[in-house]
N, C-alpha and C positions, 0 to 999 in steps of 0.2 A: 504493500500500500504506500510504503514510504517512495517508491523508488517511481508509482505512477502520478502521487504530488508534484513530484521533482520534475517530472517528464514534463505533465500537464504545463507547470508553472515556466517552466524553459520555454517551452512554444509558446505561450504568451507573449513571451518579452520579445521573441523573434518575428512575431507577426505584428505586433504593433510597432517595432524597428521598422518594418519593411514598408508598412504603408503610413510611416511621418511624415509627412511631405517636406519637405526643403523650408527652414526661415528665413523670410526674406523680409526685407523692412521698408515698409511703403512710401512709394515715392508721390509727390506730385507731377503735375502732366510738364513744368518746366524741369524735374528731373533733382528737386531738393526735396528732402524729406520733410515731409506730409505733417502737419499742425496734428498732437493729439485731442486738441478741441473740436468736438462735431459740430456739425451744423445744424439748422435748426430744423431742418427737415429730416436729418438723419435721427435727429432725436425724437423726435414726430414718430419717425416708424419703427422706434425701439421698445416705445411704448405698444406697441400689434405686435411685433417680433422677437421671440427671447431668444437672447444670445445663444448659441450653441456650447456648450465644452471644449476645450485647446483638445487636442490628440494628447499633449502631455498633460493635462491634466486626468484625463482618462487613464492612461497609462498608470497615472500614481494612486490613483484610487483601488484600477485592479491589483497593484503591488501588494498595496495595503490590505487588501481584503485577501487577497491569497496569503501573505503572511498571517493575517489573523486566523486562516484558516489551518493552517498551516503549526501554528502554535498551539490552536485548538484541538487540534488532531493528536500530535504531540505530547498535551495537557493527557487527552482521554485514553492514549494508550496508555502514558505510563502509570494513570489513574487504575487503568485494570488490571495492569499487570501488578501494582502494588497490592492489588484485595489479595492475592494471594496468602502474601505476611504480614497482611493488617487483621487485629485482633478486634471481634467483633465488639459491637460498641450496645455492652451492655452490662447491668452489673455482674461481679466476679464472684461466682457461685464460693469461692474461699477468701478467708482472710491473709491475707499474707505481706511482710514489708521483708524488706532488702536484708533483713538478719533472719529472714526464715517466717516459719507457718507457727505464730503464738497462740493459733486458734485455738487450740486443746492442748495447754500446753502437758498434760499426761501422756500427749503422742508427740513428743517433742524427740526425746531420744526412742531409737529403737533398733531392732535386727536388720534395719533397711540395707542394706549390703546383699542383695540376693542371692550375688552370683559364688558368694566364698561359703566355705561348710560353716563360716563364724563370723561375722564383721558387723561394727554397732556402725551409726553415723547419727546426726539428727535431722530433723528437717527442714534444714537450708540450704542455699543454694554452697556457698563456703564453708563447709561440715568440717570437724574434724573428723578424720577417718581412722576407722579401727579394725586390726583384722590378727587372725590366728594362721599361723602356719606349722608345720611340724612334719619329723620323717623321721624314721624308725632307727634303730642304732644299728640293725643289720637288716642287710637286703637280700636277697635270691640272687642278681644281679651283680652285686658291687658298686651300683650306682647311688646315686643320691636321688631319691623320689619326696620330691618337696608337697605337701598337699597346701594348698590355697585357695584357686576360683577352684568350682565345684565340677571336676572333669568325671566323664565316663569311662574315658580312657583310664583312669585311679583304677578302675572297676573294684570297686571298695564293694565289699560283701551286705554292707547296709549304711544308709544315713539319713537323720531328717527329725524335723522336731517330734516331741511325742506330746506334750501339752504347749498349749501358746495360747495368751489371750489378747493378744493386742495392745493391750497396755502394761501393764508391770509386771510381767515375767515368761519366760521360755525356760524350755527343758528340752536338749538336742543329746542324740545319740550318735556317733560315728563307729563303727566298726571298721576298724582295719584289719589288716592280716596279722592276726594273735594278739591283739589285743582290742580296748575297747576304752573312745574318750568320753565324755559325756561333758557337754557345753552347757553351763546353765547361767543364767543371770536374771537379777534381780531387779527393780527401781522402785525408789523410795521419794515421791513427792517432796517439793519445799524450796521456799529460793523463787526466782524471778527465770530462773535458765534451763527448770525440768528436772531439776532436785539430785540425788546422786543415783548411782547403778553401780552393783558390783557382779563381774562373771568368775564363776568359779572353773576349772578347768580340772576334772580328774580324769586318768590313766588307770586302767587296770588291767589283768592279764587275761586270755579267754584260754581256758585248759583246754576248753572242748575243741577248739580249733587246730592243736595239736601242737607242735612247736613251737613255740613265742616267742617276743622281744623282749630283752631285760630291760633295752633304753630304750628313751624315747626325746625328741629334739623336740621343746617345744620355744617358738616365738611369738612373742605377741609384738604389735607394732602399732603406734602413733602418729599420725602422717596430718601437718597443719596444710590447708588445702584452701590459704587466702594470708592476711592481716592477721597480724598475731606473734607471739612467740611461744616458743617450746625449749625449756629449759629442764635436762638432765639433773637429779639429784644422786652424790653418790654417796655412801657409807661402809669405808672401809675399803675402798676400791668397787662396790659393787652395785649398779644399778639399783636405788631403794625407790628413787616416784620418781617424777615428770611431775613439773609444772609448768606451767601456763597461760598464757590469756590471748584467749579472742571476743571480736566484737557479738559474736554471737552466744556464746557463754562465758563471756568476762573470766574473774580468775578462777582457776581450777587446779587441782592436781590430783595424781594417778600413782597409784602405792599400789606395789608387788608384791606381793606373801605369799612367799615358794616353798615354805616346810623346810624337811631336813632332807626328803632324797633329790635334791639339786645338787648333781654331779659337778658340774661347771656354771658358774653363773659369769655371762656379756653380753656384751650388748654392742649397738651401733649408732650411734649419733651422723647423722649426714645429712645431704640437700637431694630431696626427690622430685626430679621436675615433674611427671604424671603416674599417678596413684598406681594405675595400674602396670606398671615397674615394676612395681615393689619387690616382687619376688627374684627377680631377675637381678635388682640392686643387695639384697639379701644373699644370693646365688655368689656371686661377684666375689662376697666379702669373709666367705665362709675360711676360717684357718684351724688348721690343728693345734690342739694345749695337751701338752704331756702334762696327767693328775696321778694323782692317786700315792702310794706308796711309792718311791724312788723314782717317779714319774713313769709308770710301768704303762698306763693307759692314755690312748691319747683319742683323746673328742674333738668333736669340730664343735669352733665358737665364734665370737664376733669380734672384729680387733678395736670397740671404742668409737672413739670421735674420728670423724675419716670424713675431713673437706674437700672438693675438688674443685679446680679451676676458681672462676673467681667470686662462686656465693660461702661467705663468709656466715651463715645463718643456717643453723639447719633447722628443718623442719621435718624432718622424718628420726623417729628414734623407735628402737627396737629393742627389745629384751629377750634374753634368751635363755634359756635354761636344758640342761642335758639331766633326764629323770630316771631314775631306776623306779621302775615298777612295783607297786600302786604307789602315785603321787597324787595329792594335790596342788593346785597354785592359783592363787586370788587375786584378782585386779579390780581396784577399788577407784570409780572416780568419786571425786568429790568437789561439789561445785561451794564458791565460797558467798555466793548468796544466800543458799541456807546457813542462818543464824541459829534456829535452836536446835541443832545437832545435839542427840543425846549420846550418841556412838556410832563407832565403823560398823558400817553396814558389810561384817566378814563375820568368820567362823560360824559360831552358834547362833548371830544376830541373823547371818546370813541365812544359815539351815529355817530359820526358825519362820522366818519370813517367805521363805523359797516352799515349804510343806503350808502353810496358811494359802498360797495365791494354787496350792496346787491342789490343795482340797476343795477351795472353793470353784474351781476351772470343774470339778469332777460332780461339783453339785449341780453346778449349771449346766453343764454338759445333759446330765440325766433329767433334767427339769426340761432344758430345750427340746430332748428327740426323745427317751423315755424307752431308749433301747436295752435295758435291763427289764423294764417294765413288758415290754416286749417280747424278752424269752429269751434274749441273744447273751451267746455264750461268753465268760469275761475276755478271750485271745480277741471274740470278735470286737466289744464294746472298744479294749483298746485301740485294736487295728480301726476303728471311728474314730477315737481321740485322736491317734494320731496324726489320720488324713485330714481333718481338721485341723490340726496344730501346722500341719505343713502348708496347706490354704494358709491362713493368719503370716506365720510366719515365712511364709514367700513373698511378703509385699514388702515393696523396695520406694525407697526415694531416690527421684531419679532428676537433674539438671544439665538443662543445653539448649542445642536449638536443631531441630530436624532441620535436613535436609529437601527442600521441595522444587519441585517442578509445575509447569503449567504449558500449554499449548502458544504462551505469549513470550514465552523467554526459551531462548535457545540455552541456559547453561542454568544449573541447579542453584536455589539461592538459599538462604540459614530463614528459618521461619523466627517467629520471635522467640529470644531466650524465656526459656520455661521450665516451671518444674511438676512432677507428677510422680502423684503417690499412687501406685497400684500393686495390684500381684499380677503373678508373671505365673505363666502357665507349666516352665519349668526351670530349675533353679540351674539347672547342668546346659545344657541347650537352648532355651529361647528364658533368660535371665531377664526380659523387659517388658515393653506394656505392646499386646496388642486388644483393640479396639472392639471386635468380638468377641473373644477371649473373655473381656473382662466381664459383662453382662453376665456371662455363665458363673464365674466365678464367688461376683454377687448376689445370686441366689442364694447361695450357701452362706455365706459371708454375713448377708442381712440377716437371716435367722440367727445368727450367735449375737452379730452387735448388728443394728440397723444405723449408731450414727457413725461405724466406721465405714460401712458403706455408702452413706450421704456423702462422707468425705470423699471417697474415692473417687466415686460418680463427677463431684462437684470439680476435681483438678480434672478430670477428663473431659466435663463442657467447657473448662476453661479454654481448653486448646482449640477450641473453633475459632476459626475466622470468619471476616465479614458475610463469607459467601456461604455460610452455615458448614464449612466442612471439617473435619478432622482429622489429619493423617492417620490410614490406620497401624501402621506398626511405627511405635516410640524408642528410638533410638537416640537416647538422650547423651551425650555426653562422650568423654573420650575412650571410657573404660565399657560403656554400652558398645560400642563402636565395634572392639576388637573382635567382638564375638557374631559379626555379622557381614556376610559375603560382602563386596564394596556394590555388586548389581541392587541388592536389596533393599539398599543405603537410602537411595532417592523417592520419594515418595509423590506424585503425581493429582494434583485436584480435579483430576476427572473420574477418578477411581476412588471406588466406594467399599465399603464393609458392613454387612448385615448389623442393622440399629440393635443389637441383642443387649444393650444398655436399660432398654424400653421394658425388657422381661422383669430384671430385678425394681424399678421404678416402679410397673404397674401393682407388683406383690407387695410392697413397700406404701403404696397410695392408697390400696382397696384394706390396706389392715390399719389404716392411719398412722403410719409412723413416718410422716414428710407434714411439718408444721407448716401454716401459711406463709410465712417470709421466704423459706424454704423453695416450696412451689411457684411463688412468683418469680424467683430468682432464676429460676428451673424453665419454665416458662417457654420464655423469649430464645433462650437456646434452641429446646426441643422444634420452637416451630421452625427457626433457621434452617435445622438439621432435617426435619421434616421438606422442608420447601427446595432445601437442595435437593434431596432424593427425588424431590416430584418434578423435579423440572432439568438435574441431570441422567437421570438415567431412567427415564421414560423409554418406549418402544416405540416404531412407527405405526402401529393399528394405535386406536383409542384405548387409555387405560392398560394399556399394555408398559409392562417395561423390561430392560436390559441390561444387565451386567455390562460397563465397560472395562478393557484392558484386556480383551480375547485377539490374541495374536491372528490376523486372517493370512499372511504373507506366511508362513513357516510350514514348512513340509516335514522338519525334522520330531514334531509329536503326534505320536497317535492319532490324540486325539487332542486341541492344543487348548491348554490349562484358564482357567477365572479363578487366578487367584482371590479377586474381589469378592469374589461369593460366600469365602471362607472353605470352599469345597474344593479346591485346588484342582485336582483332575478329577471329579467325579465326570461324565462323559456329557457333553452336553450336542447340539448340533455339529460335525461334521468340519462343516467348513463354515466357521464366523460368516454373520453380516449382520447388516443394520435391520434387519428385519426379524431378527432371533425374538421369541418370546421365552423369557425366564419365569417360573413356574415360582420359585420360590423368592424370587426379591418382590414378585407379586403382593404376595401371605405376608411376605415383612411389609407392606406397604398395608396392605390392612389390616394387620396387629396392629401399626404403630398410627395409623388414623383413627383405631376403639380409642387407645391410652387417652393420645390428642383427645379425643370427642373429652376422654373422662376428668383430664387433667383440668381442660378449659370450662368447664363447669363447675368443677368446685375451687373456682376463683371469680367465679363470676362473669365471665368472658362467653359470648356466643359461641357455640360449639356443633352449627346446623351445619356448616359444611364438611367438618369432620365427620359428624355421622352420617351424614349420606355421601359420601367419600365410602367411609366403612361400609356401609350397608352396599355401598355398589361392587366394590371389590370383593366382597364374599359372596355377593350372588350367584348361587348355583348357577344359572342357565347362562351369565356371561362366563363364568369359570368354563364352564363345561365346552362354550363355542369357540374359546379361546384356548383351552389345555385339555381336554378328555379326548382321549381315544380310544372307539368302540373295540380297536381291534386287540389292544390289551388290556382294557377295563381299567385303565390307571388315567389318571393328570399328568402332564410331563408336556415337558418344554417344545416349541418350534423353533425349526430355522430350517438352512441351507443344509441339508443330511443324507448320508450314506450309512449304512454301517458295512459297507464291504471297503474297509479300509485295512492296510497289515501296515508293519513295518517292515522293509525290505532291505536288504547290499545295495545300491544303486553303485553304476560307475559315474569317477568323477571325470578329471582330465587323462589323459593317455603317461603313465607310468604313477600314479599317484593311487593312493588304498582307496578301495571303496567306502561309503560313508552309510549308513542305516539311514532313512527316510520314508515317507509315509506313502505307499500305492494305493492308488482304488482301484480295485477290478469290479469285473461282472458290472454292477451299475453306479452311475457317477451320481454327486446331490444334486435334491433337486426339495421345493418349498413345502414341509410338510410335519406333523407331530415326530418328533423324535422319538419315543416309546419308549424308553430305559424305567426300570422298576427300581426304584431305590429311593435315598432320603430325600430324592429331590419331588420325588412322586407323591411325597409321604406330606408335604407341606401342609397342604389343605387341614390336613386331621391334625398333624405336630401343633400348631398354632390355632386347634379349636375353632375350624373357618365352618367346620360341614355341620348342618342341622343333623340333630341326634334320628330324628326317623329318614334321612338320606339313603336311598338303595348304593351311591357312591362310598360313602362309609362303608357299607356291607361289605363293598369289592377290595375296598384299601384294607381293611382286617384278612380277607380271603388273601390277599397278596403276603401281608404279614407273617400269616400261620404257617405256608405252604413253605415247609424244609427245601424245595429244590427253585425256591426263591429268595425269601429273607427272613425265615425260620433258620434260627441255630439255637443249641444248647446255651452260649453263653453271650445272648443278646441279638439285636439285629444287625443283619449285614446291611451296609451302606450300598451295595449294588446287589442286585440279583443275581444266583449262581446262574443263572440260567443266561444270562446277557451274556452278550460276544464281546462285551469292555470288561469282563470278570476278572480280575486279579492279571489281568495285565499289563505291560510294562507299558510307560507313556514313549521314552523314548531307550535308549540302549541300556543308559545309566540310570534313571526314574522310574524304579523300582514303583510296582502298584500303590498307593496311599487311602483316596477312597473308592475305592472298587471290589470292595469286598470286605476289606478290616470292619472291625466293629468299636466305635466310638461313641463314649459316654456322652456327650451333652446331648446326642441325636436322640438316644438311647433314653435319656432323661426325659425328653420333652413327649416320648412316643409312652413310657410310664406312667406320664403327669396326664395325657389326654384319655389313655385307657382308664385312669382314673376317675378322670371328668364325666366324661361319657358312661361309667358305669354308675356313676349317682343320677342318671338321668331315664326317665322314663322313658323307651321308646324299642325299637325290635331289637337293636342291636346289645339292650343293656346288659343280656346274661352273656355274651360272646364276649364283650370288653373286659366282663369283670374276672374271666377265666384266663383270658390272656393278659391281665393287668398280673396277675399273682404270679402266673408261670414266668412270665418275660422278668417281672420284679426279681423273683429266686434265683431266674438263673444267672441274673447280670451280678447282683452281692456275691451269692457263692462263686463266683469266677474271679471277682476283683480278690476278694478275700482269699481265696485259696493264693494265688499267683501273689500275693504278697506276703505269705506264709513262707511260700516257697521261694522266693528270689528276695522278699527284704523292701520291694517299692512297689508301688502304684504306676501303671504304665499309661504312655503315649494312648493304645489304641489296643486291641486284642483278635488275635488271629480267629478266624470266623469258623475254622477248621480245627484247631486242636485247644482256642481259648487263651494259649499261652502270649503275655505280654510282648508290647511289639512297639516300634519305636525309640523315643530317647524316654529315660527314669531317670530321677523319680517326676512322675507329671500330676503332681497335685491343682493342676489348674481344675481344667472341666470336669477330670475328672474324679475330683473328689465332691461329686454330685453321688456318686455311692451314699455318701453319708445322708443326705435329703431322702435317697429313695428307702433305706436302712428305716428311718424315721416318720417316711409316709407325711413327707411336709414339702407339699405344692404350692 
């Protein structure tokens, strides 16, 4: 557009050059220049004749008006391409100032550190940061195996919290090879800065595991991560506290109490330019100390204060200790705002305190879901706490600024620095916030605390911009970063993520626990978020809409992937186009026009177009003319479709390898129902769209039951066995995902409707309530077993043998077990 301005405005000035006519300066008939006084008859007729315009004044006018236009043009692109990282302009569902979230100051400090088996921080954006590291006195190997951020590759036998309540206190279990740590920590209210916290760190040996470790390397570490200082105290040569002060928790200090089986006690004082370093700057600095009698034994330790180049400050300090089996070891902060400090919150203060928040975690536990009351055995009750503990204690505070894109700007730009408290689906693997994800997560989450889910909720409307959207994966920061391919990095505003925010909102609204302030605040977001959806990712029939970000150009996938949908390769038409209808951003669109109708009501706000919005979108006989096909008896998506598609060898140029690529034989696409039987088929009912006497219900349950479609022993499969996209590859290396596995939140929502539907009067009520019990059995019994036997909660489960699949431990969606366990919709 710029370049046809430019064009246009050039020709201008060259066509009005060309026909200027010559100035010439009027003569009289003797040949002197001409009196500018007219005469009186020329004046006579000037009053009947209006002057004409010079050429050059014409000229300068066009100038002018092209330049205005020209500015204006200018103004309004880069006006639209700013809404990108302009923050909408409404109030901030959180409180927050530039030293952090004082909102609740009981969630001030916390386990926010996701991604490490240990790390505190609190919630600002310039945290001080705190993390645990350690590695055994001997290896199999002979190497050093440092544990830190929370790897698979560790493949550690088990880890993860086993009670946690959000606010004053955690109970974390590690199981290494022969022995076993257990992380626990406290907090004690008081002060202006979130009062003090103390983590206690034991060791002990596991007999049954068979040959153990005598030592054990444990570090803790310190790291100021803005304004502040960090000052080393020692005593006697030996690391005793750190103290402190930042603007964010003013003065402070940090006391170690390491008992008596501390083999080696050092430590490291240095300058850490980003956090997540640390272990590599720890790695670095590791030296041998001959101890012990006539220095017979030699440890690895820390060599002290160790500056480099020219920061003269450190801010990273570390302590360390080499433990012989069973140890303990206590780190105590203590902030100096609390005045009536009665004692160190360590030893018996500590114990004493740690069994109070752990008793009463276990009242409330059985008060919320009533699973003793229920019959369930105490492995299971636990194996509930602690999926639970693990939800809580996987929410991380997270600061920076996405990466985004838009169709207006050729190169990725920082959206606005931000911060967000959420949980993260898994602590080893996807350590940060995605956007559907977290909807599921607060399901569960509201039923223990409903205002830590407010909170949550509320830093995730924060992040909408002007144009109601939200990037959906949060990749906050530098230490978020590492753990994430550089393609995934960039996040795109035309691409969308199922509103599944709306699920835990609406369970939160219809039980009243969302105050008025609250919901107004909520409001203005939700319609944003709404009015984006409805007007970017609409379809071209009426009422129809479409997942964008389906690759149409690539030959190299089966079948090529929407990640936007949250369903990554579930199969959907063939070959992309603008004419796809999406079956299930549908259902999200009238789920989330009920909520709207509901929310806008009880604020007093008209609410007519939202409900005939809803009401139209669930209309069977538009559902049916738009997604039903007679010839599978299912719902299910249109577009450009084959399913005679493989992956084949193709040749590429003449001496170069073959490359795998996508063939269609037999018949090419062409515009028509897609037919696949799976979650995506399942929408209508998932989200309580179908009227209870529907003969279409009938058919979606008949689809359900049938074993050689989406019948298994341990849950339902996401594709039907029977489909020709069944557990097949998408491309050489992209391994099947949803094409078969059996994944809980689906799984949940198809529990929670059998449930629905069975309290309802109508033909289908005895068929729902038989498959509500059986599908409910087999999905707990499957979760539970498979965490009996491997130690975690998995990604997804194979639809064939049950056994967990994926990355562990994945307490995001899936510790919806514990809801269905409890029978709380």
């Amino acid at each position: 557009m710029k370049r046809c301005f430019l064009h246009l405005f050039k020709s201008i000035v060259i066509i009005f050059a060309k026909n200027m006519p010559p100035r010439k300066r009027q003569q009289s008939r003797d040949g002197r220049p001409s009196s500018r006084k007219t005469t009186k008859s020329s004046s006579t007729k000037s009053k009947f004749r209006r002057k004409l315009p010079s050429t050059s004044t014409i000229l300068i006018l066009a100038v002018i008006f092209l330049c205005s236009v020209g500015v204006g043009y200018l103004w309004w692109n880069h006006y639209l391409q700013s809404r990108l990282y302009t923050p909408i302009a409404a109030r901030r569902m959180t409180s927050r100032s530039e030293l952090g979230d004082m909102g609740d100051i009981r969630r001030f400090w916390g386990s926010y550190r996701s991604n490490l088996y240990f790390g505190l921080r609190t919630r600002s954006p310039q945290s001080l940061m705190l993390g645990l590291m350690w590695f055994s006195g001997q290896s199999h190997d002979g190497n050093i195996h440092i544990r830190h951020t929370c790897e698979q590759s560790d493949k550690l036998p088990r880890y993860g919290w086993i009670r946690h309540d959000g606010v004053n206190f955690g109970m974390e279990e590690i199981l290494d090879h022969g022995y076993m740590l257990s992380t626990d920590f406290v907090k004690r209210s008081g002060g202006d800065h979130g009062g003090d916290w103390t983590t206690r760190i034991t060791g002990q040996a596991v007999e049954s595991m068979g040959k153990h470790n005598q030592r054990v390397s444990v570090m803790f570490y310190i790291m100021k991560d803005g304004l502040g200082t960090l000052k080393p105290d020692m005593k006697k040569g030996i690391l005793s506290s750190v103290s402190g002060n930042t603007p964010e928790l003013g003065s402070f200090k940090i006391s170690f109490v390491d008992g008596e089986k501390n083999l080696l006690s050092t430590y490291l004082s240095t300058y850490l330019d980003k956090v997540h370093n640390a272990k590599d700057v720890v790695m670095e600095n590791l030296r041998h100390f001959n101890v012990g009698n006539k220095g017979k034994m030699q440890l690895l330790g820390l060599p002290g204060r160790k500056m480099v180049g020219e920061n003269s400050e450190e801010n990273f300090v570390v302590f360390s200790g080499v433990f012989e089996l069973p140890f303990t070891v206590e780190i105590a902060f203590e902030s100096s705002s609390v005045k009536d400090r009665i004692n160190q919150l360590t030893g018996s203060v500590f114990q004493e305190n740690l069994m109070k928040y752990s008793d009463y975690f276990e009242k409330k536990f059985e008060q919320k879901f009533q699973l003793r009351k229920k019959g369930y055995s105490t492995d299971e009750i636990l194996f509930a706490q602690a999926t639970l503990g693990n939800a809580i204690g996987g929410i991380g505070y997270f600061h920076g600024s996405s990466l985004v894109i838009s169709d207006l700007i050729k190169e990725p730009v920082d959206y606005w620095e931000s911060s967000l408290y959420t949980g993260v689906p898994s602590r080893s693997f996807f350590p940060r916030g995605f956007l559907w994800d977290e909807g599921f997560h607060q399901l569960l989450i509201s039923q223990w605390d409903s205002t830590l889910s407010t909170d949550v909720i509320g830093y995730w409307l924060d992040l909408m911009n002007i144009e109601g959207w939200i990037p959906r994966e949060q990749i906050l920061g530098d230490e978020a970063r590492t753990k994430v391919p550089a393609e995934f990095v960039v996040q795109h505003n035309k691409k969308a993520n199922p509103p599944a925010l709306f699920l835990p909102i609406k369970a939160m609204h219809q039980k009243g626990l969302l105050d008025g302030d609250y919901i107004r605040k909520l409001f203005p977001r939700l319609r944003a978020w709404y009015n984006w959806l409805n007007t970017t990712q609409v379809g071209k029939a009426p009422s129809t809409y479409r997942w964008r970000g389906r690759d149409g150009t690539t030959d190299s996938e089966l079948n090529p992937k929407t990640l936007t949908s949250g369903l990554d390769d579930y199969p959907r038409a063939s070959h992309p186009s603008d004419n796809e209808r999406h079956l299930d951003l549908r259902c999200w669109m009238a789920f989330i026009s009920g909520v709207m109708a509901d929310i806008t009501e009880s604020i007093g706000k008209r609410s007519k177009r939202y409900k005939e919005t809803y009401e139209y979108l669930k209309d069977e006989s538009v559902l049916t003319a738009y997604h039903w096909s007679e010839e599978t008896k299912s719902f299910t998506d249109y577009g450009n479709h084959t399913k005679y598609v493989t992956l084949r060898q193709v040749a590429t140029k003449p001496g170069m390898p073959k490359r795998v690529a996508r063939a269609v034989y037999k018949t090419g696409p062409q515009e028509k129902l897609v037919g696949n039987i799976g979650y995506v088929s399942l929408f209508p009912f998932l989200l309580q769209l179908l009227h209870p006497n529907s003969s279409k219900l009938g058919d979606t349950l008949e689809h359900i039951r049938n074993r050689s479609e989406l019948w298994s022993d341990y849950g339902i499969r996401s594709l039907s066995k029977s489909d020709p996209m069944y557990d097949k590859h998408n491309t050489k290396h992209d391994a099947p995902y949803w094409r078969g596995a059996i994944w809980i939140n689906l799984n949940f929502l198809a529990v929670r409707s059998l449930h629905y539907y069975s309290q309802i009067e109508g033909p289908h009520k005895e068929s729902c309530s038989q498959l509500y019990e059986d599908l409910r059995k087999n999905i707990i019994k499957n979760i539970f077993e498979n965490y009996r036997r491997t130690g975690y909660v998995w990604e997804n489960y194979d639809d064939k043998t049950g056994k967990g699949k994926g990355c562990h431990p994945f307490t995001g969606w899936s510790s919806l077990v514990v809801l269905m366990m409890g029978e709380m919709y």
